[in-house]
C-alpha positions in Angstrom: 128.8 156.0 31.2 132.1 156.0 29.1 132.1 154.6 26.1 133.4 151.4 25.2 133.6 150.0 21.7 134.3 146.1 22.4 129.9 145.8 22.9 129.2 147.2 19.1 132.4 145.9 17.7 130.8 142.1 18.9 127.0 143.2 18.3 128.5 144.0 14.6 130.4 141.1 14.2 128.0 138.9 14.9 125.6 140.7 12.5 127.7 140.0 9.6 128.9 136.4 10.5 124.7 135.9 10.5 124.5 136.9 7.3 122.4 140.3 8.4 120.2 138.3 10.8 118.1 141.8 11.3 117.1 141.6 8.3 115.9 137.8 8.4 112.6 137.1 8.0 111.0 135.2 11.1 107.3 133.2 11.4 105.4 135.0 13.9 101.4 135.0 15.3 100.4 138.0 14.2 97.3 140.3 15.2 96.0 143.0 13.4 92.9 145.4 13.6 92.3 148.0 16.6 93.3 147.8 20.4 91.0 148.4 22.4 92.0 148.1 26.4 88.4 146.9 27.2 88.2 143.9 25.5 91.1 142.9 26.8 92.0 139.8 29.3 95.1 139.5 31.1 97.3 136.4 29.6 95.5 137.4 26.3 95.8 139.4 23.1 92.8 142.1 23.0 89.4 140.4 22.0 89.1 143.4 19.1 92.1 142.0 17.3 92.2 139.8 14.1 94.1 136.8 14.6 96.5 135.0 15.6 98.2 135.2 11.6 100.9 133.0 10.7 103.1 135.0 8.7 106.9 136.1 8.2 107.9 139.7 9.7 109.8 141.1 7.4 111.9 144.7 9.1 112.7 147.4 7.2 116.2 148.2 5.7 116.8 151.8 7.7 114.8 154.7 9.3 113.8 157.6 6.9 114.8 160.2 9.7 117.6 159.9 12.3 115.6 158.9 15.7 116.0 159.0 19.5 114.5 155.9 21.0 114.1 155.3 25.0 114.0 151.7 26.7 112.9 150.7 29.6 113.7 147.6 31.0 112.5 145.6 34.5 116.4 145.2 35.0 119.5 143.7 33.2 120.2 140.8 36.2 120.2 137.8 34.0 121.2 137.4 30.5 117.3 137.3 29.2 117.2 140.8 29.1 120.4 140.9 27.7 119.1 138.7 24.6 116.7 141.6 24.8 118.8 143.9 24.5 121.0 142.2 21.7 117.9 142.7 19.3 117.3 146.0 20.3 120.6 147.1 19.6 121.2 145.0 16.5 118.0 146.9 15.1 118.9 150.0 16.0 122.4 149.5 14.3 120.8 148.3 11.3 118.2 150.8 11.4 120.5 153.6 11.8 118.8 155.1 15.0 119.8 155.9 18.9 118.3 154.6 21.8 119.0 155.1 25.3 118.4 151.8 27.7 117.5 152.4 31.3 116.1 149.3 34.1 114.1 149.9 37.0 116.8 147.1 38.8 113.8 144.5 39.8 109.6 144.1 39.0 108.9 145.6 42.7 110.3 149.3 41.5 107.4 150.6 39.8 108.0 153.9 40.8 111.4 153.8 39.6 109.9 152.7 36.0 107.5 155.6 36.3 110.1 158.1 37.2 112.4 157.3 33.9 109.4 157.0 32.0 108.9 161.3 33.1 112.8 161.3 32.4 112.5 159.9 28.7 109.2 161.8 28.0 110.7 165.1 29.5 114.3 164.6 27.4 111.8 164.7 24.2 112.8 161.3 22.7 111.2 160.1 19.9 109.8 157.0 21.1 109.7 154.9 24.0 110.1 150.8 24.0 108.7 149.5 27.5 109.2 146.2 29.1 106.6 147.3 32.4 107.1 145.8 35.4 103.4 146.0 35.6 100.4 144.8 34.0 98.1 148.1 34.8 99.7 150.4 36.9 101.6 152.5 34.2 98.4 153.1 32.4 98.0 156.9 32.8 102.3 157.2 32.3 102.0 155.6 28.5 98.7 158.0 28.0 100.6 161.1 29.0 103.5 159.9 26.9 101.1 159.1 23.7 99.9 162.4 24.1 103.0 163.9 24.3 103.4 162.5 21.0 105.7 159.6 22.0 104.6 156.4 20.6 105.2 153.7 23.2 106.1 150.1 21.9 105.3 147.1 24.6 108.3 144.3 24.5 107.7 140.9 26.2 105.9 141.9 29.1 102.3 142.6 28.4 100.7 145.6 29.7 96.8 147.1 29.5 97.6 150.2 28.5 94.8 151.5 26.2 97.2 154.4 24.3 99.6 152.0 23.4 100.9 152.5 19.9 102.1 148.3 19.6 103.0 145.0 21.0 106.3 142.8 20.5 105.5 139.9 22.5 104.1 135.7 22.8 101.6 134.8 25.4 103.2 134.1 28.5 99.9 132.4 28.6 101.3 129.8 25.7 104.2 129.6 27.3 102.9 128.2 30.6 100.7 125.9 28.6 103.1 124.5 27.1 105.2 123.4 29.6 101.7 122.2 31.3 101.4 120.0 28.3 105.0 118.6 28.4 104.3 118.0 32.2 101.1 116.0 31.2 102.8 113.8 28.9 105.7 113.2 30.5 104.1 112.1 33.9 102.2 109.7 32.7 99.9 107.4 34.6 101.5 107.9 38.1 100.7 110.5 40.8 102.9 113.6 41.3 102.9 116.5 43.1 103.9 119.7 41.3 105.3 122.9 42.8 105.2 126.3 40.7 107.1 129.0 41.1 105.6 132.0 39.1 107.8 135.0 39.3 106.7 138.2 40.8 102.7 138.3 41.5 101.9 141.6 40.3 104.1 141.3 36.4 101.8 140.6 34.1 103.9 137.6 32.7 104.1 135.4 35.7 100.0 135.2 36.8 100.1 134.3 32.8 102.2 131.3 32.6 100.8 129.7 36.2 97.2 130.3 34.3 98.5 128.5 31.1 100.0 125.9 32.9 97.5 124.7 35.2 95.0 125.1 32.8 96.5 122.5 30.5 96.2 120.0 33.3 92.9 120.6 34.2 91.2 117.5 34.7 94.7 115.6 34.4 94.2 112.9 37.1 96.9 112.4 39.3 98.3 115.8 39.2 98.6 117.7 42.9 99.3 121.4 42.4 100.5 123.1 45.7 100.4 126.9 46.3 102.2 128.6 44.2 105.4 130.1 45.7 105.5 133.9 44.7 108.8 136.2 44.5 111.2 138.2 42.4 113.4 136.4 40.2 116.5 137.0 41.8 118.9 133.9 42.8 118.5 134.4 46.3 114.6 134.6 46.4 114.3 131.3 43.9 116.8 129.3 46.1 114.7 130.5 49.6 111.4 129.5 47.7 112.4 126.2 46.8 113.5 125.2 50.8 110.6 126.7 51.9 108.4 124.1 49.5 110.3 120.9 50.3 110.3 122.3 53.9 106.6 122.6 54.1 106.2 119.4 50.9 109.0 116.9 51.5 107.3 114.7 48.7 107.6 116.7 45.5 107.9 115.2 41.9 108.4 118.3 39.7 109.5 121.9 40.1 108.2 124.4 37.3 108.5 128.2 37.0 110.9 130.7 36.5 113.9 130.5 34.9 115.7 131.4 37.8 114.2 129.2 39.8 115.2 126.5 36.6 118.5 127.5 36.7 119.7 127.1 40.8 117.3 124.2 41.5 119.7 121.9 40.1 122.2 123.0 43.0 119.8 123.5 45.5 118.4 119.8 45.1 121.9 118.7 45.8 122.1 121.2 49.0 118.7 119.3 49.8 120.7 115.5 49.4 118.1 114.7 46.6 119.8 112.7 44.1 119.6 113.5 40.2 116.1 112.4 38.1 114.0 112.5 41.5 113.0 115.6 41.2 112.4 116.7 37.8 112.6 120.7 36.8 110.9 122.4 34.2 111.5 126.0 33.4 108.3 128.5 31.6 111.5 130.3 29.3 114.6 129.8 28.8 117.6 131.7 29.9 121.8 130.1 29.0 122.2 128.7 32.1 119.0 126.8 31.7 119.7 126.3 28.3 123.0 124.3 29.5 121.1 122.0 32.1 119.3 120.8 29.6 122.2 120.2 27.6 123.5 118.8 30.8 120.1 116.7 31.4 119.3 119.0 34.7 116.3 120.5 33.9 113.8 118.5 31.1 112.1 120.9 29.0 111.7 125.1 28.3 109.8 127.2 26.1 111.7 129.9 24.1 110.4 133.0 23.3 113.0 134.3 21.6 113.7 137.0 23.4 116.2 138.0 20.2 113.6 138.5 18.2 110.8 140.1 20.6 113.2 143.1 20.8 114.0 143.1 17.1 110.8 143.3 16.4 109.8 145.9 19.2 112.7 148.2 17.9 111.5 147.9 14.3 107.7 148.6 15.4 109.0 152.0 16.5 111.0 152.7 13.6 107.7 151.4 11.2 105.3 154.1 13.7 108.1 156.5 13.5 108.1 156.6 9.7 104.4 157.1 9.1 103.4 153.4 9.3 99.8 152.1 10.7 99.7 149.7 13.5 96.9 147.1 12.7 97.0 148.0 9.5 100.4 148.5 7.6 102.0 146.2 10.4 100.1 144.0 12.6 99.5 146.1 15.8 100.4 143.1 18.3 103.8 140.1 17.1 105.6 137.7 18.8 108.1 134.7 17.8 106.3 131.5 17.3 107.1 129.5 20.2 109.1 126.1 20.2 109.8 124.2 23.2 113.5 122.7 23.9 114.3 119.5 25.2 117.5 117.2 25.5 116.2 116.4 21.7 115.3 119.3 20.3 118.0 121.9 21.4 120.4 121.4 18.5 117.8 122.5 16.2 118.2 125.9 18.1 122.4 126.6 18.5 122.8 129.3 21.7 123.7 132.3 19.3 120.5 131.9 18.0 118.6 132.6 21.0 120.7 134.7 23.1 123.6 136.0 20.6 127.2 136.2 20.8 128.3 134.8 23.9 130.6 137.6 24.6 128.3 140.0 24.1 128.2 142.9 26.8 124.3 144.6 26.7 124.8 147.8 25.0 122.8 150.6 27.1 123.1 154.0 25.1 123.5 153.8 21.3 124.7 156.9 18.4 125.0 155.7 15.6 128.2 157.8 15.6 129.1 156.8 18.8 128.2 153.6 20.9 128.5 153.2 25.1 128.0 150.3 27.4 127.5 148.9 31.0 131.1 147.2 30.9 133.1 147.9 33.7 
C-alpha cells in the first residue's frame, strides 16, 4: 500500500468542521456485569449482563501508551463498512494510536478471517477489533488471541466468543423488529405478502433481524411471509434473489432485507415492468444509496445503526482495555447506538455526514500516527 494523504487530510477535516465529533457524547443501551458465553442467545445480549442502561458514552481524550491495533473486517464492498471504518479511524486519530485494517472480501471466507486473525496475533499487535463473519466458528481463534494477551473488541457483528474482552454493537434483533413494526403499521388492514431477504445464513446479523422482524408480526393478520431468500450481500446475488421471488411469487406487496437488496430493488422492479408504489421496499440498515431512495421516496423506511459510532466506540473500548480499564465494570462490557428509524419524515433530522461521514471520504486501511495509508487507487 502507498501512502496517500488525501484519506486523513478529509478524515481530519471533517473532525474539526464537527466540532471534535470523537469526542461527542452519544445515548447508547448499555450492559454491564460479566459475559458469560453460556447464557448467551443468538440475536441477544448475554443473559448474565445488567441492562440495557440508557446512558451517554463518553471516549477518552488520548491513549496513555502508543498502541498497535488490528481490524478485521467481513469486506469493504459497500460504503457501510466504510462508515465503519470512518469511526475507527477518526478514534484512532484522536486517540493517538495505529491500526492496521484488513477484510476477508465477503461473509463466506471464514478461513480467510481466521488466517489474518493468526497474521495479526503472530505480528504481536496490541489488540484486535473483529467484525466476524461468523457467529461461532472463530471461537477457539479469539481464545488463542485472548491468551496471547490480545484483547479482542467485537464491532457490529455479534459473535459467541466466550474470551471476548467487549462488544460495540445494537441488536440486529432490534433492528429487524423495527422494521417489522413499521411493516405492521403501515400495512394496515389489507392482506400482503412479504418477501425477506436476510443476508448471508450463517452471519450472525442476518438470522437476527429475519427473527426480529417476523417476530413483531406474529399474530398480525393478513401478513403472508414467504421463504426467506438467503445470500451474500453482493449486487449481483440481491438482484438474482429478487427474480427468483417474483419468479416463483408474482403477487408480492413488500420486499424487506438487506440493504443491498434495498438499494437495487428499485431498478430491478423497473427491469420487472412493475410500476413505482406497488411494490413497497424496506431495508433492516441503512447504507447512502438507500439513504437517497428514501430521499427519493424509493424505498419507505430503514433503521440506522450508526455504523459511525459502533466503530468509534469499538476503537475506544480497545484503547479503555488497553490502558488498564475494566469491561463491565469501568466501561459497560457490551454498547451500541440507540437506534432511530428513517423515513421520508424523519431523515432530515439525521444529515448524511452524520451517519456515514464526509462524502469524499476514501476508507483509510493502515494508520501511524506519523504516517497515514489508504486503499485509493
Amino acid at each position: 500500500m502507498r501512502c496517500n494523504w488525501l484519506g486523513i487530510f478529509v478524515l481530519l477535516a471533517a473532525f474539526w468542521l464537527a466540532g471534535a465529533s470523537s469526542a461527542r457524547a452519544v445515548m447508547v443501551d448499555a450492559f454491564y456485569g460479566e459475559y458469560l458465553a453460556d447464557a448467551k442467545a443468538p440475536g441477544a445480549p448475554a443473559a448474565s449482563l445488567r441492562g440495557p442502561i440508557s446512558e451517554r458514552w463518553r471516549y477518552v481524550e488520548r491513549a496513555r501508551g502508543s498502541y498497535r491495533i488490528g481490524v478485521l473486517f467481513p469486506h469493504l464492498k459497500d460504503a457501510y463498512w466504510g462508515a465503519v471504518d470512518f469511526g475507527i479511524a477518526e478514534r484512532a486519530v484522536s486517540g493517538g494510536v495505529a491500526f492496521e485494517l484488513l477484510e476477508a472480501g465477503g461473509y463466506a471466507n471464514v478461513a480467510t478471517q481466521i488466517q489474518q486473525l493468526r497474521r495479526l496475533r503472530d505480528q504481536g499487535v496490541d489488540g484486535v477489533i473483529l467484525a466476524g463473519v461468523a457467529y461461532d466458528t472463530l471461537d477457539a481463534e479469539v481464545a488463542a488471541t485472548v491468551v496471547a494477551n490480545i484483547p479482542v473488541v467485537a464491532v457490529v457483528n455479534d459473535i459467541r466468543a466466550s474470551e471476548v474482552q467487549a462488544k460495540s454493537m445494537v441488536s440486529f434483533y432490534e433492528m429487524g423488529a423495527k422494521v417489522g413494526e413499521y411493516l405492521g403499521a403501515d400495512m394496515g388492514a389489507r392482506a400482503v405478502n412479504v418477501a425477506f431477504f436476510p443476508g448471508p445464513k450463517k452471519s450472525g446479523w442476518a438470522p437476527e433481524s429475519l427473527a426480529g422482524f417476523t417476530d413483531a408480526l406474529e399474530g398480525a393478520p393478513g401478513i403472508r411471509l414467504l421463504a426467506p431468500f438467503w445470500g451474500d450481500t453482493d449486487e449481483k446475488t440481491q438482484r438474482s434473489l429478487i427474480r427468483r421471488a417474483f419468479h416463483f411469487y408474482p403477487q408480492i406487496d413488500y420486499l424487506v432485507g438487506n440493504a443491498v437488496m434495498a438499494q437495487v430493488a428499485p431498478s430491478v422492479l423497473a427491469e420487472l415492468g412493475r410500476s413505482p408504489g406497488e411494490v413497497r421496499i424496506l431495508s433492516t440498515y441503512l447504507v447512502p444509496q438507500v439513504y437517497a431512495h428514501i430521499q427519493a421516496g424509493r424505498v419507505e423506511a430503514a433503521p440506522a445503526d450508526l455504523n459511525i459510532d459502533q466503530g468509534r466506540i469499538a476503537m475506544d473500548m480497545m484503547i479503555r482495555l488497553l490502558d488498564g480499564q475494566r469491561p463491565g465494570v469501568d466501561f459497560p462490557f457490551r454498547a451500541g447506538p440507540q437506534i432511530p428509524i428513517i423515513t421520508a419524515e424523519t431523515i432530515r433530522e439525521y444529515p448524511f455526514e452524520r451517519l456515514f461521514g464526509d462524502r469524499d471520504f476514501v476508507p483509510i486501511i493502515r494508520y501511524q500516527p506519523d504516517a497515514p495509508e489508504t486503499d485509493a487507487p
